[in-house]
C-alpha positions in Angstrom: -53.6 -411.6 82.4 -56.4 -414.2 82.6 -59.4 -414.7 80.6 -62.1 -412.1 80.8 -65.1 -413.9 79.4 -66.2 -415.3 82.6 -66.1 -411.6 84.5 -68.1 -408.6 84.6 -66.6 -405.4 83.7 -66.7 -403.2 86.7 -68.5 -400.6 87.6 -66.0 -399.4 90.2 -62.4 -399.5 91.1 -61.0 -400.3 94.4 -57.5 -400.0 94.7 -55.0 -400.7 97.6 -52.6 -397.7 98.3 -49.0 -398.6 98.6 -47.7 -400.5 95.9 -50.9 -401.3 93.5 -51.8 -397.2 92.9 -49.1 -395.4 94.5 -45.1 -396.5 94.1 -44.4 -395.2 97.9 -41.3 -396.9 98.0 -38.8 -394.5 97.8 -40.3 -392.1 100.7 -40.2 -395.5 102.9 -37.2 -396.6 101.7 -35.7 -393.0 103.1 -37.0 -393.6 106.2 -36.1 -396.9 106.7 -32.5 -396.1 106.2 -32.9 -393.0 108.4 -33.6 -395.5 111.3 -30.4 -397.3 110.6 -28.3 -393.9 110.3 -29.7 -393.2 113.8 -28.3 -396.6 114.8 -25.1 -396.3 112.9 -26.2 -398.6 110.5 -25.1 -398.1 107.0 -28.1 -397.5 104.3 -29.9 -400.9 102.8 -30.1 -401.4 99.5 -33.3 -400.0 97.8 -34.7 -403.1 95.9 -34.8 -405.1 99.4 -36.4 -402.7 101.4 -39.0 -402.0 98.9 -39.9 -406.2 98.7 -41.0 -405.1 102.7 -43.0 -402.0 102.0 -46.2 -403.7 101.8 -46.0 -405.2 104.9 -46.1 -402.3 107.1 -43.9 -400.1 109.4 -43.1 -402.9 112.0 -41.7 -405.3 109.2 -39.5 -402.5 108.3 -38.0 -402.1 111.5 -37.0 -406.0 111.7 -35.4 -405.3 108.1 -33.5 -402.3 109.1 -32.4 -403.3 112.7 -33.0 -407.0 113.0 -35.8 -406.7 116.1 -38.4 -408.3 115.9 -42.2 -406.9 116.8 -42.4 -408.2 120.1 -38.4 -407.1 120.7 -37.7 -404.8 123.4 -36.9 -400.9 121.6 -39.3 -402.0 118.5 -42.2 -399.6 119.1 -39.6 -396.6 119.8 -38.1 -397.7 116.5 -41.2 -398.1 114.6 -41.9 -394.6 115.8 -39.0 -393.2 114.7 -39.4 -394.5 111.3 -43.3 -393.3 111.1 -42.1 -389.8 112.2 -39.4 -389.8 109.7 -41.7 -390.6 106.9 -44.6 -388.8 108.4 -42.1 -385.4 107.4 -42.2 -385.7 103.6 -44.9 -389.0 102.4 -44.5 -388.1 99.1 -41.3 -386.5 98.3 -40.8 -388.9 95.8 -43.8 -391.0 95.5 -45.7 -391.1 92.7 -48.9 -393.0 90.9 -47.7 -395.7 88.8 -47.4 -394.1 85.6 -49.8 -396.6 83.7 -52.2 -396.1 86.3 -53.2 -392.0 85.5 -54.6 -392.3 82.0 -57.0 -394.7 83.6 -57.9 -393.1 86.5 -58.4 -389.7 84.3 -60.6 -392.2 82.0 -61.9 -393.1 84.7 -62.8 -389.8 86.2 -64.0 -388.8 82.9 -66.7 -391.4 82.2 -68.5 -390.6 85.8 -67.0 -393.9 87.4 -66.5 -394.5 90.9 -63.4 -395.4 92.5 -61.7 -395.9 95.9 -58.5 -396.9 98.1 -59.0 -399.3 100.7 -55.3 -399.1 102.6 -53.8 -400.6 105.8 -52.1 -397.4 105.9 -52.9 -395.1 108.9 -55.1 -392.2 107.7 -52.7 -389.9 108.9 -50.0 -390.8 106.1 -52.7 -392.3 103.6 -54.6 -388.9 103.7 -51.8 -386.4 103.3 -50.1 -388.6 100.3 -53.4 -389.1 98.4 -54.5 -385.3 98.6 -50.3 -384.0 97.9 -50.7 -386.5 94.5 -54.3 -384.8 93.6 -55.8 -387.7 94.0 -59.7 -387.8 94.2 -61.3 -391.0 95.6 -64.8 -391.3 96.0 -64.0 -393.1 99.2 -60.7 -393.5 100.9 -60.6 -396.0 103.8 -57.4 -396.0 106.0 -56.3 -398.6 108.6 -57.5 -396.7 111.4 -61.1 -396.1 109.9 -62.6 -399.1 111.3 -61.7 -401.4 113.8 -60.5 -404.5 111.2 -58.5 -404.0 108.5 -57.5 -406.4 105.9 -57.6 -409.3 105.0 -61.0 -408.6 107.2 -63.6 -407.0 104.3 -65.2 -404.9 106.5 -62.8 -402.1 104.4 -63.9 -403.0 101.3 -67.6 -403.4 101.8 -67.7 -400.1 103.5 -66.0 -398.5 100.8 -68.7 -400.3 98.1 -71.5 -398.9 100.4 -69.8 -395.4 100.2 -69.5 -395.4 96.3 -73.3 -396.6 96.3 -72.0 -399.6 94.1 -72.7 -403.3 95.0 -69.6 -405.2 96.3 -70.1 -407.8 93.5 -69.8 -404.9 90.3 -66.4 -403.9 91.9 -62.8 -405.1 91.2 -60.3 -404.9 94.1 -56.7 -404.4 92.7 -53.8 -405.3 94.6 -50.5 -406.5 95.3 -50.5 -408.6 98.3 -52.1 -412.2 99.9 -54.6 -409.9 102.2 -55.4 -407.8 99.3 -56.9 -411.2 97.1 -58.1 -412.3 100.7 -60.4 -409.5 101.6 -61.8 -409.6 98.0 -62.8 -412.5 98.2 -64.6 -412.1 101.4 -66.5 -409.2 100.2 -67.7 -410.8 97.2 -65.3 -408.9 95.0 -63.4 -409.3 92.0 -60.1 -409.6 93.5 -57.3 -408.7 91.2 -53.8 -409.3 91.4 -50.9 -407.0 90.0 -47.3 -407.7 89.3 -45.6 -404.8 89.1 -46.0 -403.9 93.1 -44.4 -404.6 96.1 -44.3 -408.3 95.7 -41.9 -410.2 98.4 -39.0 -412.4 96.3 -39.8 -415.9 96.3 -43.8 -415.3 96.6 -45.6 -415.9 93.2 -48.6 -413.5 93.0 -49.9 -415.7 90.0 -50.6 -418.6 92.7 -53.0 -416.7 94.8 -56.2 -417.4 94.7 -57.4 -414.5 92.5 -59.8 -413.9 89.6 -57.5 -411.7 87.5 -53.7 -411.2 87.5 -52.4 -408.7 85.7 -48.3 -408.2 85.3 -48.2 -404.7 84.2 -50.5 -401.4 84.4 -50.8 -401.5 80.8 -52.3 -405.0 80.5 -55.0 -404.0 82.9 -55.8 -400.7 81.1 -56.1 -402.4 78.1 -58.5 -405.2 80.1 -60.5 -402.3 81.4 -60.6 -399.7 78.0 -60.7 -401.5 75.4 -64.5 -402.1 73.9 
């Protein structure tokens, strides 16, 4: 964790989806090795496909079959992986445990917070209401016509939540993420315990805050 004397507290939470809030891992990870067991492929290990997760559907399906995204037979793949996820989205995902006493804190105190996600609405949707989630605004990939690292997202969910851009903190676990925070004048936050690719140091992005664990940032956020 950095210093905080330099920062505002915020007065609202933006969060990215799939690895920062939500460990969605193991429902992608399912699917990803569904699309190998319909090519006869034997079943990746879980701790590499979930270094991928944050990079989307079509970076699975060059992990899983090797094809790259302009690769004839990609899009059918990709298609077959969304559909295969699209049947259970959160069989086994789950908040990040850390995260829930601070979103009920949250919650509790009147505060506003969001998701901004490159995830198309029509897994992002299904996901956040099956986990009872309740964002004051939830903007999905498909929302606008940029998504990150563009900060269109973010400032439209700020202007949504009726909060400036610069009184929010943007949380999340990839380049884009600290990218688009930037742009929009936010706080932008990194985390540690996401979907981080081996080899890339979140601590060397060009961030504000960086916090290794949900627990350091509760305590960040709580504490008077």
């Amino acid at each position: 964790m950095s210093d905080l004397s330099a920062l505002r507290r915020p007065a609202a939470l933006l969060f990215d989806l799939d690895g920062t809030l939500v460990d969605t891992a193991p429902d992608l990870a399912r699917a990803t090795n569904a699309l190998r067991a319909h090519h006869g492929l034997a079943p990746l290990p879980y701790p590499i496909i979930r270094a991928q997760v944050s990079n989307g559907g079509s970076a699975l399906v060059t992990l899983a079959l090797g094809l790259a995204r302009e690769a004839a037979g990609h899009d059918e793949a990709r298609g077959f992986l969304l559909a295969a996820y699209g049947e259970a989205v959160a069989a086994e995902s789950r908040v990040f445990p850390a995260l829930s006493p601070l979103l009920d804190t949250w919650e509790r105190h009147a505060r506003p917070w969001g998701i901004v996600t490159n995830k198309p609405r029509a897994y992002a949707e299904p996901l956040v209401e099956a986990l009872a989630l309740a964002p004051g605004a939830l903007l999905c990939a498909d929302d606008l016509p940029v998504k990150k690292p563009d900060p269109a997202p973010l400032l439209e969910a700020a202007r949504r939540l009726g909060v400036e851009p610069q009184r929010c903190w943007y949380l999340g676990d990839h380049l884009r993420d600290i990218q688009a925070a930037r742009a929009a004048g936010m706080a932008a936050v990194a985390v540690g315990w996401g979907y981080v690719e081996e080899g890339d140091d979140y601590r060397a992005w060009p961030a504000d805050l960086w916090f290794e664990t949900g627990e350091t940032l509760i305590e960040a956020l709580l504490d008077p």
